[in-house]
PDB file of N, CA, C and O in Angstrom:
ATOM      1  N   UNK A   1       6.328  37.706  14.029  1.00  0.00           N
ATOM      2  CA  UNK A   1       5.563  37.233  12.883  1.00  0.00           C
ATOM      3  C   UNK A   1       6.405  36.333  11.991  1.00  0.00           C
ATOM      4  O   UNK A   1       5.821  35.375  11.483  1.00  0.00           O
ATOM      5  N   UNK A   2       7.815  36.527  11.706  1.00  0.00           N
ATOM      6  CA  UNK A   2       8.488  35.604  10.722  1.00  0.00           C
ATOM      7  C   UNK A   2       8.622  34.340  11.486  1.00  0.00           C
ATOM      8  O   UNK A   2       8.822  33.423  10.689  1.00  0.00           O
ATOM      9  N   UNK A   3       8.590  33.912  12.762  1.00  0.00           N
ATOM     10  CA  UNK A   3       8.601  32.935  13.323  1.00  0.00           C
ATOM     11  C   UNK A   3       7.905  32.198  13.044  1.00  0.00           C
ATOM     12  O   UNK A   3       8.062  31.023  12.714  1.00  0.00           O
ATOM     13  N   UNK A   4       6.751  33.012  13.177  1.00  0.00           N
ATOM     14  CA  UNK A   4       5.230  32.325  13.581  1.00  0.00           C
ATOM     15  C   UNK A   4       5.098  31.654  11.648  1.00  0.00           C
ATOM     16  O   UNK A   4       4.611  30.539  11.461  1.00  0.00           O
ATOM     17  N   UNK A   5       5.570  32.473  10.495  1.00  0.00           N
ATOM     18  CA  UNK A   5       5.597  31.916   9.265  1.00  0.00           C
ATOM     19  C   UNK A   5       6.577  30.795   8.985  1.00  0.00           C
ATOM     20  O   UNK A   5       6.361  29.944   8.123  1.00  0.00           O
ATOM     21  N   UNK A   6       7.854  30.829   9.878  1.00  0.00           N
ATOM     22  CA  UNK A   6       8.913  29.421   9.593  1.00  0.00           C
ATOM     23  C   UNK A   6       8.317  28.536  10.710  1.00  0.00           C
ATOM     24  O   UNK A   6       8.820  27.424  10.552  1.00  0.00           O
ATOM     25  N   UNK A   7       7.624  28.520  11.581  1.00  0.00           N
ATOM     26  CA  UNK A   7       7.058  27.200  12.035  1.00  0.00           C
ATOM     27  C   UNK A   7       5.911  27.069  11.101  1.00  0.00           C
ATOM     28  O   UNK A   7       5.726  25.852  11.128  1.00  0.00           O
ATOM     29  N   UNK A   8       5.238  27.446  10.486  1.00  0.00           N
ATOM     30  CA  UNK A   8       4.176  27.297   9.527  1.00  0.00           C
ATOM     31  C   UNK A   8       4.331  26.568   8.695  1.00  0.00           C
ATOM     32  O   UNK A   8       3.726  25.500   8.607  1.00  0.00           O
ATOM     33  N   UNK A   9       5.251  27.019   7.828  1.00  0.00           N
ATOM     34  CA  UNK A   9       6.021  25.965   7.054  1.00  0.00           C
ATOM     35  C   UNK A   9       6.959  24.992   7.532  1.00  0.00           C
ATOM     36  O   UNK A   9       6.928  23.929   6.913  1.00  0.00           O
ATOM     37  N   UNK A  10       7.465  25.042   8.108  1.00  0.00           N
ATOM     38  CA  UNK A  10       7.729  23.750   8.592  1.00  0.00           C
ATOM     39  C   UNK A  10       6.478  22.719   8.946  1.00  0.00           C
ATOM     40  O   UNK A  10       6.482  21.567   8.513  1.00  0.00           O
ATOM     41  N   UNK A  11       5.359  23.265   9.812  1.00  0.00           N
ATOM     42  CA  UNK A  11       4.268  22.105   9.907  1.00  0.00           C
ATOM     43  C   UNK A  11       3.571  21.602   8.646  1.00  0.00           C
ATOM     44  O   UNK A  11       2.848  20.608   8.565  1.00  0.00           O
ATOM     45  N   UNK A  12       4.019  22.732   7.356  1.00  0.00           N
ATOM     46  CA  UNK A  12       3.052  22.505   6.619  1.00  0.00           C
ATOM     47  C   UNK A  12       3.970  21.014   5.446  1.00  0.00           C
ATOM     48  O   UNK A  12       3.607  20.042   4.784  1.00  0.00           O
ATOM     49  N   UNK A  13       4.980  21.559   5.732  1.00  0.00           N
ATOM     50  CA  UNK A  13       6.020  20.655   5.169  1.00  0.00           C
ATOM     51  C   UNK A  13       5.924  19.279   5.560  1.00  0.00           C
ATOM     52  O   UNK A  13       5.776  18.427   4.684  1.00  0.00           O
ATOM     53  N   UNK A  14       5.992  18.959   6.774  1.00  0.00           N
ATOM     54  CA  UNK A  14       6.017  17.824   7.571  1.00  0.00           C
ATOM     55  C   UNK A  14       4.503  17.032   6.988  1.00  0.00           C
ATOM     56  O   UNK A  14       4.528  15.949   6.403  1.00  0.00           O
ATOM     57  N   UNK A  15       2.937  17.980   7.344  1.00  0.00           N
ATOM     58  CA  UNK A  15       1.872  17.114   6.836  1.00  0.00           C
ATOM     59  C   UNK A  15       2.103  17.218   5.500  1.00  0.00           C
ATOM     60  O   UNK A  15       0.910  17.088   5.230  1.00  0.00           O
ATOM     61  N   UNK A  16       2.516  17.318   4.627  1.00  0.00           N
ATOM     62  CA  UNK A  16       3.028  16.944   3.159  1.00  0.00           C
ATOM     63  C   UNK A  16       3.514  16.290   3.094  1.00  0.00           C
ATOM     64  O   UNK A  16       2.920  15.301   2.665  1.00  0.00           O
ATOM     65  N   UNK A  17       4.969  16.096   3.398  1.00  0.00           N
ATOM     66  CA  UNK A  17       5.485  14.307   3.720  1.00  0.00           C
ATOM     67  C   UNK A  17       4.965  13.491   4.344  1.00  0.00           C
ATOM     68  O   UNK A  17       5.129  12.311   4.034  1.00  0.00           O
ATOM     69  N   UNK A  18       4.127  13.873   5.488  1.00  0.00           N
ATOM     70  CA  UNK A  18       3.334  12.363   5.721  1.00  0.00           C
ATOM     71  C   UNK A  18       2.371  11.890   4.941  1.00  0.00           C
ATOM     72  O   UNK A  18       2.153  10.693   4.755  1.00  0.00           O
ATOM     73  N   UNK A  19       1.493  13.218   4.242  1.00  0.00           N
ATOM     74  CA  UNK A  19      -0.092  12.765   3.173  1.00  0.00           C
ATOM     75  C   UNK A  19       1.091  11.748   2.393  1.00  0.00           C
ATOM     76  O   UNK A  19       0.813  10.553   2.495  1.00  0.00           O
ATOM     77  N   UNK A  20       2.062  11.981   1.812  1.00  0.00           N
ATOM     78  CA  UNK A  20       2.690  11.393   0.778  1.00  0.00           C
ATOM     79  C   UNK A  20       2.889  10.097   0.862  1.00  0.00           C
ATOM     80  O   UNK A  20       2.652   9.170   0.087  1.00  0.00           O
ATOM     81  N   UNK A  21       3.375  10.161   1.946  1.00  0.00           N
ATOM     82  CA  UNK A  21       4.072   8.760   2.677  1.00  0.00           C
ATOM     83  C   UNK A  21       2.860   7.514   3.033  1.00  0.00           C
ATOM     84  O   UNK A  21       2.743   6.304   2.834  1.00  0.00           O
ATOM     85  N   UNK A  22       2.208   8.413   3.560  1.00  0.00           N
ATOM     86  CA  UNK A  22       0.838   7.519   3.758  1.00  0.00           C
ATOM     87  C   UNK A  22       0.394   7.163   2.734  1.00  0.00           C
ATOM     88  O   UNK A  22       0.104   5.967   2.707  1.00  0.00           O
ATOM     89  N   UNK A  23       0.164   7.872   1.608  1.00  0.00           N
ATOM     90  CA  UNK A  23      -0.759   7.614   0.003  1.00  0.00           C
ATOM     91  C   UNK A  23       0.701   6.319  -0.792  1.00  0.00           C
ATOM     92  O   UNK A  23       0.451   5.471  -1.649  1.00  0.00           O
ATOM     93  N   UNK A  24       1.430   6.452  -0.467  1.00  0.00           N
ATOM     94  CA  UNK A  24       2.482   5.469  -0.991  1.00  0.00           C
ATOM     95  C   UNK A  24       1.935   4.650  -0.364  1.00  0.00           C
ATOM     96  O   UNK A  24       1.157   3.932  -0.993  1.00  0.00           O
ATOM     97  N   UNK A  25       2.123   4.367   1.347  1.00  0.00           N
ATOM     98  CA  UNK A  25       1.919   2.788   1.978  1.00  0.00           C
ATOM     99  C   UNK A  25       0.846   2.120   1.591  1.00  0.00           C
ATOM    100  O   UNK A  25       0.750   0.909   1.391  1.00  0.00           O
ATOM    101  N   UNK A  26      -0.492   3.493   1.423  1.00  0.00           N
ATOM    102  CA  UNK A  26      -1.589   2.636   0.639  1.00  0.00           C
ATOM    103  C   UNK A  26      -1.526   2.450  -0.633  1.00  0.00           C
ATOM    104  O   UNK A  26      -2.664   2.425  -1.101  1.00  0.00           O
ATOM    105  N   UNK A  27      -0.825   2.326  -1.310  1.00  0.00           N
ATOM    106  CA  UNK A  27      -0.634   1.715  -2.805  1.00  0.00           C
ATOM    107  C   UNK A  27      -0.306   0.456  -2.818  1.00  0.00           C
ATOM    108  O   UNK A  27      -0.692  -0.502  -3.486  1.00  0.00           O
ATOM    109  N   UNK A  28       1.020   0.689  -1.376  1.00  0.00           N
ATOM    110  CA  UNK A  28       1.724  -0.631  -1.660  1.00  0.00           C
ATOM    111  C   UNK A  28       0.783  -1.474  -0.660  1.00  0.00           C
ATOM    112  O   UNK A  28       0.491  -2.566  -1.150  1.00  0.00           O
ATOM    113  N   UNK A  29       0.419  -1.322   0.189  1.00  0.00           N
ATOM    114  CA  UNK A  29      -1.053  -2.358   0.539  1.00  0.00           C
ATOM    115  C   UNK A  29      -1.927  -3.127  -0.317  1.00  0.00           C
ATOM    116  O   UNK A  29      -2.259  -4.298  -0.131  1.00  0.00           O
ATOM    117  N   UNK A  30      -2.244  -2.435  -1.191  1.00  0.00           N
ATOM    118  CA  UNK A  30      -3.214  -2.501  -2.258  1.00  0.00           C
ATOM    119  C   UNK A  30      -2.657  -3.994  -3.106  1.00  0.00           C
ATOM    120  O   UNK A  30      -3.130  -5.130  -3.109  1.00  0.00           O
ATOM    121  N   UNK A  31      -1.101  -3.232  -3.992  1.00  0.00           N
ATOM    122  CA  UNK A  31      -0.959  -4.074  -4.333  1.00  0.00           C
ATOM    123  C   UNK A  31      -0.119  -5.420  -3.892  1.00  0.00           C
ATOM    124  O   UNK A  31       0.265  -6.284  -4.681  1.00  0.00           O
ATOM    125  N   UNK A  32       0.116  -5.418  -2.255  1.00  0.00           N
ATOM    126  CA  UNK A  32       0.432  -6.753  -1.894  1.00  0.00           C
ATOM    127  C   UNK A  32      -0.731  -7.640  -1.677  1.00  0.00           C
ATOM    128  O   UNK A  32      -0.683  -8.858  -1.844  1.00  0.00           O
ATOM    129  N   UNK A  33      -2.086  -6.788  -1.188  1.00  0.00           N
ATOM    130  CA  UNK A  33      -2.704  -7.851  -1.245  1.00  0.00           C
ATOM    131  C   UNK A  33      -3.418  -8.432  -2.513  1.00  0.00           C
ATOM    132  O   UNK A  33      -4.037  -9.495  -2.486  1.00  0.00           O
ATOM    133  N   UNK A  34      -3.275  -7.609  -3.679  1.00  0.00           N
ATOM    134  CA  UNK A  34      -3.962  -8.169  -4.603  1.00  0.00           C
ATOM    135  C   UNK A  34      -2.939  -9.365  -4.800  1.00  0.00           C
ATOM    136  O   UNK A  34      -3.303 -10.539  -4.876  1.00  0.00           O
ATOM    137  N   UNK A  35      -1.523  -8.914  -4.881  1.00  0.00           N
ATOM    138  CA  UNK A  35      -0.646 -10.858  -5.562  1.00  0.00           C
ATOM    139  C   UNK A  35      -1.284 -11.845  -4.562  1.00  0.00           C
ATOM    140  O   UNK A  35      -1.854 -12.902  -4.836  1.00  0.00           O
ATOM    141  N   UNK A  36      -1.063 -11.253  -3.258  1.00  0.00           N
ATOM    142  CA  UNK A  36      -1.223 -12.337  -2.090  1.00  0.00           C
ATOM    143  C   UNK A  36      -2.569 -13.162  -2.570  1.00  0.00           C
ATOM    144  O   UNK A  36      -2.216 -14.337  -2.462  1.00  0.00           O
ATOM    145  N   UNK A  37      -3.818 -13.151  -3.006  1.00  0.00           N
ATOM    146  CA  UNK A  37      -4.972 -12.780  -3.513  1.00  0.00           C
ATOM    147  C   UNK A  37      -4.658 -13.703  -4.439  1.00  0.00           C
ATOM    148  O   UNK A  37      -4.697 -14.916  -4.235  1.00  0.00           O
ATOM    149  N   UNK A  38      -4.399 -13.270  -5.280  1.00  0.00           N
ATOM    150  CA  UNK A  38      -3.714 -13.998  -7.101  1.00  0.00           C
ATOM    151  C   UNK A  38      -3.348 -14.974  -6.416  1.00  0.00           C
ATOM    152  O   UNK A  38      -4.137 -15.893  -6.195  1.00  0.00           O
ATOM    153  N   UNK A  39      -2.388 -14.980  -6.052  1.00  0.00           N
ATOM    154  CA  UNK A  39      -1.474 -16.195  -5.986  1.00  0.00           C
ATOM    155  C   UNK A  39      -2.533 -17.676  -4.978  1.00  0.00           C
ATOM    156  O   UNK A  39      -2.440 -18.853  -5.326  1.00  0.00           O
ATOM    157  N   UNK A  40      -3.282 -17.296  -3.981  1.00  0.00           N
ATOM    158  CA  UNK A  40      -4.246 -18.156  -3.276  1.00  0.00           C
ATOM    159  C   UNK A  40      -4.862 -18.735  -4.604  1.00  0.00           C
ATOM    160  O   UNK A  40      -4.644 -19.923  -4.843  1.00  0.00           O
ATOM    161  N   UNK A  41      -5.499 -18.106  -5.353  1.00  0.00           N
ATOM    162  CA  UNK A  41      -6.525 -17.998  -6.542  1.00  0.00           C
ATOM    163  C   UNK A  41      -6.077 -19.050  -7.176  1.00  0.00           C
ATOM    164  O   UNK A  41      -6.759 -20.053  -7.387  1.00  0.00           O
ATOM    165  N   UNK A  42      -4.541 -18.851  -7.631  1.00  0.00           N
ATOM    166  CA  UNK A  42      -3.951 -19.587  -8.822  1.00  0.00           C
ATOM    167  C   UNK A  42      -3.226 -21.015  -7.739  1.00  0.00           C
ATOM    168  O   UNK A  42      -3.239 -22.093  -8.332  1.00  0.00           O
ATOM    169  N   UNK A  43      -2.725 -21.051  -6.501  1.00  0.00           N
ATOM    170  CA  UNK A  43      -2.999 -22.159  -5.865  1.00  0.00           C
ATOM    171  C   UNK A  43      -3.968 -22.920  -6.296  1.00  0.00           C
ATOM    172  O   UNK A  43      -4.066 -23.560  -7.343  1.00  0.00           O
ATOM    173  N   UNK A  44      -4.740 -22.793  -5.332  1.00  0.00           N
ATOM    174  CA  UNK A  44      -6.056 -23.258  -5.329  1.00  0.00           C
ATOM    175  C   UNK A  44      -6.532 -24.139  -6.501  1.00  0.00           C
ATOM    176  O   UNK A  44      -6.576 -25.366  -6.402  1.00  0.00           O
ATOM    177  N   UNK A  45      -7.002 -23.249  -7.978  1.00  0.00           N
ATOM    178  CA  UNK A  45      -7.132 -23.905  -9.231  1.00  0.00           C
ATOM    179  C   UNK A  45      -6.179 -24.721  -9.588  1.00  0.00           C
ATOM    180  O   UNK A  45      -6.587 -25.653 -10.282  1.00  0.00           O
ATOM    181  N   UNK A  46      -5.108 -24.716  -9.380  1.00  0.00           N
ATOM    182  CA  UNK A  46      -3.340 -25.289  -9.581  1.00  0.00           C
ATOM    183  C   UNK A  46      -4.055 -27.118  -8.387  1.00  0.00           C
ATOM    184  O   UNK A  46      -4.172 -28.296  -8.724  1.00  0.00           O
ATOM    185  N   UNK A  47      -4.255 -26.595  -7.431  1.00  0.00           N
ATOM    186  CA  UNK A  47      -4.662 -27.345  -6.438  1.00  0.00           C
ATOM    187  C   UNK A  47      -6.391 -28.927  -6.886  1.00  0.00           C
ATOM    188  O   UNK A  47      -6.647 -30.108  -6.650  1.00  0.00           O
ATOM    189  N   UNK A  48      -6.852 -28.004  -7.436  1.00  0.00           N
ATOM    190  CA  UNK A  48      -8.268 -28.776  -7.769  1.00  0.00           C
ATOM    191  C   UNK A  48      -7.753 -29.633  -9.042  1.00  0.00           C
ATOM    192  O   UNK A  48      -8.228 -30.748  -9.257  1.00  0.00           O
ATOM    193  N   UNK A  49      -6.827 -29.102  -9.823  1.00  0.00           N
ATOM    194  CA  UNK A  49      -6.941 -29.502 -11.318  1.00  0.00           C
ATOM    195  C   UNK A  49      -5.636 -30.745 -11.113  1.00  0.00           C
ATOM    196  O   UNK A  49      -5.315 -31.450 -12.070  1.00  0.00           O
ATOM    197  N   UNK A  50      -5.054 -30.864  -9.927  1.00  0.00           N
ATOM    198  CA  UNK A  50      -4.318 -31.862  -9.729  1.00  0.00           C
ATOM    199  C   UNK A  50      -5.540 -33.032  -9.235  1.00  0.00           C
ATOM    200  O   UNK A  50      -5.484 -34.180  -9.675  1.00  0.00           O
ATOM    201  N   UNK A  51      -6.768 -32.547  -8.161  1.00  0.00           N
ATOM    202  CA  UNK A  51      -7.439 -33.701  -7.866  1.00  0.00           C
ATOM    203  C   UNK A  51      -7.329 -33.920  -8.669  1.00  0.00           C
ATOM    204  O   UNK A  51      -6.424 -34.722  -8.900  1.00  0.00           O
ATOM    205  N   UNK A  52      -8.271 -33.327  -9.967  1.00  0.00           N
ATOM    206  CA  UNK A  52      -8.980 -33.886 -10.975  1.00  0.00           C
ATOM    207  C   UNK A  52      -8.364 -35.274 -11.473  1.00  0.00           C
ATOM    208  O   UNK A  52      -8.840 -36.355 -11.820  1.00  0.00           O
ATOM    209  N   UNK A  53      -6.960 -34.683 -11.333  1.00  0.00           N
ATOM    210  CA  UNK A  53      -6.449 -35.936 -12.532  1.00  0.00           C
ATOM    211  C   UNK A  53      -6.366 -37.242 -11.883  1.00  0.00           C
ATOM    212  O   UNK A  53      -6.282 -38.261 -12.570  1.00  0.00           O
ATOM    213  N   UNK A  54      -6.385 -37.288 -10.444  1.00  0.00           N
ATOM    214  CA  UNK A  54      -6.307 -38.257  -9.507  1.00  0.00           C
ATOM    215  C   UNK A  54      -7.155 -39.362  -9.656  1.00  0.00           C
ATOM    216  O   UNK A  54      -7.128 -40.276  -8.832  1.00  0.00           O
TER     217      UNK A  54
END
């Protein structure tokens, strides 16, 4: 039985560092694509407002 409780925790340990790990990568997803996003955005307008002056 104490076995069967230190592999327990250990598995339970392990899916805890991964929920974690995973909920981090999706943050940082999130916010690369929002700059990536921004930054097209602010191209772009950066981009038209040069025609303009043309």
């Amino acid at each position: 039985m104490k076995e069967y409780l230190i592999d327990l925790k250990a598995s339970a340990a392990f899916f805890g560092f991964s929920v974690v790990s995973f909920s981090e990568v999706d943050i940082v997803m999130k916010i690369v694509s929002f700059l990536l996003m921004s930054s097209f955005v602010l191209r772009r307008w950066y981009l038209m407002e040069q025609n303009k002056k043309e």
